[in-house]
C-alpha positions in Angstrom: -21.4 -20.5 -18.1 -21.2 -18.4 -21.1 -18.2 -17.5 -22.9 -19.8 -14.2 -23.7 -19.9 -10.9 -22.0 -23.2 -9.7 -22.1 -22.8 -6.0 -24.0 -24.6 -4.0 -26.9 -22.9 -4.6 -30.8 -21.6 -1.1 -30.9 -18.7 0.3 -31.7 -18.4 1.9 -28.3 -18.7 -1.3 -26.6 -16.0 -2.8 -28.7 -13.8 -0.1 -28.0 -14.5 -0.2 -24.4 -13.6 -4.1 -24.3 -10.5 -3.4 -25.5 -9.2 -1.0 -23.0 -10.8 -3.5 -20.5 -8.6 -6.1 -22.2 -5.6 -4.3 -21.8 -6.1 -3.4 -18.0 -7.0 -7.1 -17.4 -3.5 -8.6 -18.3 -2.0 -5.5 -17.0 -3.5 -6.5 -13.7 -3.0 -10.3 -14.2 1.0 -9.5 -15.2 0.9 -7.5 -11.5 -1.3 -9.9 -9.8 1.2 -13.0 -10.7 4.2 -11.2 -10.1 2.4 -10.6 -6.4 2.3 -14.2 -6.0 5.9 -15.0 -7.2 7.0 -13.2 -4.7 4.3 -14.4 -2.1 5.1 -17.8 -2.5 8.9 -17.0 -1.8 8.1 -15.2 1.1 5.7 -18.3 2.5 8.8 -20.9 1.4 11.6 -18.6 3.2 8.9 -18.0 6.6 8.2 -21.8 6.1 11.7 -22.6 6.7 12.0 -20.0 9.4 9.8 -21.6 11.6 11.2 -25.3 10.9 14.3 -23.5 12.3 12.6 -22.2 15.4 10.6 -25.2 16.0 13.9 -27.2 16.3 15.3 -24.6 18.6 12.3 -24.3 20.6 12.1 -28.0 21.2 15.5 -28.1 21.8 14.9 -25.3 24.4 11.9 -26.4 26.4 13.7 -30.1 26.7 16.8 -28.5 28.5 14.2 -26.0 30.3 12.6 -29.3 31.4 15.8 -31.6 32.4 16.7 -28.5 34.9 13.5 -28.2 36.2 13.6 -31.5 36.9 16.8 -31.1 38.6 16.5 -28.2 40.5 12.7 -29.4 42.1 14.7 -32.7 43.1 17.5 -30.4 44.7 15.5 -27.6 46.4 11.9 -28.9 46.5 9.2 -26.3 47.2 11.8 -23.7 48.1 13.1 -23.3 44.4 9.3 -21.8 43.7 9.1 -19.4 46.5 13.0 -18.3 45.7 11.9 -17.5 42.0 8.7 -15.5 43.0 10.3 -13.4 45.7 13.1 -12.5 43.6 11.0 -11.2 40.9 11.2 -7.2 41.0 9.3 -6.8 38.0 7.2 -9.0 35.9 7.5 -9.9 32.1 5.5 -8.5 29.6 4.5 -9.3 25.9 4.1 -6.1 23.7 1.8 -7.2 20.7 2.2 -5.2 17.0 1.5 -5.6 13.6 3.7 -6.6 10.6 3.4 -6.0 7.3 4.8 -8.1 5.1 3.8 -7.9 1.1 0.6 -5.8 2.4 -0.2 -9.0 4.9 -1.1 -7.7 8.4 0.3 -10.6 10.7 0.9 -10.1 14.7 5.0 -9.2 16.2 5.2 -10.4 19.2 7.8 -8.8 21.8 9.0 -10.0 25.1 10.2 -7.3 27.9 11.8 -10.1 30.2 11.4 -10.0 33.3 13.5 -7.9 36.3 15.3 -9.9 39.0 17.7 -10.3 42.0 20.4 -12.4 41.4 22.0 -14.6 44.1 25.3 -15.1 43.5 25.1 -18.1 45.8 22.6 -19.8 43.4 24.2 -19.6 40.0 22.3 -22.8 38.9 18.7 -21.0 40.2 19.7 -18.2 37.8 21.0 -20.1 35.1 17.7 -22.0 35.1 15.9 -19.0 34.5 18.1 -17.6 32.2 17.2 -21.0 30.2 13.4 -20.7 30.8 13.6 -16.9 29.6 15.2 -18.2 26.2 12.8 -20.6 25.8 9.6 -18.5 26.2 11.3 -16.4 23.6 11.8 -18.8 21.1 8.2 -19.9 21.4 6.9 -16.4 20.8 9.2 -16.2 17.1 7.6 -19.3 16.8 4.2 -18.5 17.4 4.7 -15.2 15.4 6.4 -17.1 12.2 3.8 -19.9 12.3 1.1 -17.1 12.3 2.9 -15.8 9.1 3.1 -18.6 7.8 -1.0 -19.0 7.9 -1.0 -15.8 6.7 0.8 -15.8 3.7 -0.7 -19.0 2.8 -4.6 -17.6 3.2 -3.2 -14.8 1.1 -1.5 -16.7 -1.3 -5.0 -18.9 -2.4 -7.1 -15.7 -2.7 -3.9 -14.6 -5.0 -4.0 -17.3 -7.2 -7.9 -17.3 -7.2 -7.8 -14.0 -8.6 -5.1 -14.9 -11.3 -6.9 -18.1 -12.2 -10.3 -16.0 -12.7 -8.7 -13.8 -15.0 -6.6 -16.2 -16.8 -9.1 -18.4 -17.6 -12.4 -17.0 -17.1 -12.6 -13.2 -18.1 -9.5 -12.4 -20.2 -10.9 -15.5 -22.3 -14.4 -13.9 -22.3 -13.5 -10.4 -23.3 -11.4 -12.1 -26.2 -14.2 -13.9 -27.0 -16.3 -10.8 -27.0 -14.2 -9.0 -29.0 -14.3 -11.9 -31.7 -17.7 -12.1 -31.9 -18.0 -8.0 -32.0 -16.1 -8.2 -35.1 -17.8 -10.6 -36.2 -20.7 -9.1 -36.1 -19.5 -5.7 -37.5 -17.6 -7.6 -40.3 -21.5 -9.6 -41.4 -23.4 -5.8 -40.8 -20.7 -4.5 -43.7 -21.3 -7.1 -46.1 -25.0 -7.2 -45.7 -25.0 -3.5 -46.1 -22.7 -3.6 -49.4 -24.7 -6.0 -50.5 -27.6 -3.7 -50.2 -26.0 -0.8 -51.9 -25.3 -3.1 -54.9 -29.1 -4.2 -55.1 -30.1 -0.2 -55.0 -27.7 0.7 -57.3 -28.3 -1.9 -59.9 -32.1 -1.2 -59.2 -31.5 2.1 -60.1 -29.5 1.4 -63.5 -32.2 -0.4 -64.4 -34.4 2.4 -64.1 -32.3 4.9 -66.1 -32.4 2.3 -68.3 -35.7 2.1 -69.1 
């Protein structure tokens, strides 16, 4: 790959390098402050769902010890009780959040509406327990998702930040350099030439 930009040896172009210049590491300087705080967003969401995954676990297992229980205890009758007494059925509402201009999904749940028998406290405590637990795994799912987000976000950050750090930042400089370069050689050849014409024309006064 060269370590040129391929532009005209003007003046213009020089000048128009430089104000490139200075908007490149204007955006690099915003582009890596982006990703400082990106990455501290992905460590704290990181930890977050750690957290939740713990919980959840911890959630479904007791979910799954009274389930257990209550199957052995009222058989096929624990189903039918729980789908009789439902009035009115849960819901998940789905959004959008936005964090650091990353569109992930928010997840919601509208739990559902029931009758209570107060001569069953252990039906309704069990799902009380199960309500909790779906709710945990939607956080979860919705931190995990963020988590994937931020981290798909984060490599097309530092993507960007690497190509202007080390590809064109260098090659404007490099430009530049060689602009001057140029300029500086296209001065000395032309003094040079002014010293030939004007000895030249000593010489003929001279004669």
């Amino acid at each position: 790959m060269s370590s040129l930009l391929r532009v005209r040896p003007t003046k213009i172009e020089l000048i128009k390098l430089r104000r490139r210049l200075v908007l490149a590491r204007k955006v690099h300087r915003i582009l890596r402050e982006r990703l400082t705080i990106l990455v501290n967003e992905f460590l704290i969401r990181v930890r977050e769902a750690y957290a939740l995954r713990i919980d959840a676990s911890k959630d479904l297992d007791r979910v799954y010890r009274q389930a257990v229980y209550m199957y052995g205890f009222y058989g096929d009758m624990l189903q039918e009780h729980l789908r009789r007494t439902i009035k009115k059925d849960a819901k998940v509402i789905t959004g959008v959040e936005n964090i650091m201009g990353v569109k992930t999904p928010a997840l919601h749940l509208i739990e559902p509406e029931y009758t209570v028998n107060p001569l069953l406290p252990d039906v309704t405590e069990f799902r009380e327990t199960a309500i909790r637990a779906v709710k945990k795994i939607l956080e979860l799912g919705q931190a995990e998702r963020a988590v994937i987000s931020l981290g798909k976000e984060i490599k097309k950050t530092r993507r960007k930040v690497n190509a202007l750090e080390y590809i064109l930042i260098p090659k404007i400089l490099a430009t530049i350099k060689y602009l001057r370069m140029k300029f500086e050689e296209r001065e000395r050849e032309e003094k040079a030439r002014l010293k030939r014409v004007k000895s030249i024309l000593e010489r003929r006064r001279a004669l």
